[in-house]
N, C-alpha and C positions, 0 to 999 in steps of 0.2 A: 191558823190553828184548827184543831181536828173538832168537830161539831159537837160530835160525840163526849170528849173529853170535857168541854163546856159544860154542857149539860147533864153531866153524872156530878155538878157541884150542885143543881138547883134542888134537890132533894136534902143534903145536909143546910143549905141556907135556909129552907123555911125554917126545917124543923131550928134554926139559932135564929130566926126572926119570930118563931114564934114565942120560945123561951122568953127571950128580950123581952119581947112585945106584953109578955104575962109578968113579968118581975116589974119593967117598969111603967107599967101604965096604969092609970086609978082602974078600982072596982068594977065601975060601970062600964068600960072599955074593953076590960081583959079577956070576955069573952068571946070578940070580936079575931081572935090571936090560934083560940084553939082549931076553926078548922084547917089552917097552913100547918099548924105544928104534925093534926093525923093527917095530914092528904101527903106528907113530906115522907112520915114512919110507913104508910101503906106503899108510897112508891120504892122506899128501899126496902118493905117487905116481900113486894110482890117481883121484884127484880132478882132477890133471893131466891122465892120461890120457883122464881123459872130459871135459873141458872141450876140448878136441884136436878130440877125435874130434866133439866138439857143435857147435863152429866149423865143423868141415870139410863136417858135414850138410848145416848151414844155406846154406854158399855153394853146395853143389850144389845145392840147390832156390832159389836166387836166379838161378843158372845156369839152369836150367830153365826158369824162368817166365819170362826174358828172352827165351829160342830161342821159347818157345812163342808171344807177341806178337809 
């Protein structure tokens, strides 16, 4: 199985192991939950953000090489 495909689920499992982890665990534990829940939203923020910014590259140099022919 493709490595990559693996590992584009461990970013939605924190963030539903942390959920879990905050609903059902006592008071004094559930704080123990929130840094997997944001290290999970920043990895699928920041995966975003560079998939954005990788689109954007590529059509300026599609741009480019059009001006330049």
């Amino acid at each position: 199985m493709n490595k990559r495909f693996i590992l584009s689920f461990v970013a939605p499992f924190m963030i539903l192991f942390s959920g879990i982890g905050l609903i059902f665990r006592d008071k004094s534990r559930k704080i123990f939950y929130l840094p997997i829940g944001l290290m999970g939203i920043s990895i699928i923020l920041e995966k975003d953000m560079r998939r954005k910014l990788d689109r954007k590259n590529i059509l300026k140099k599609i741009k480019y090489c059009q001006k330049v022919k």
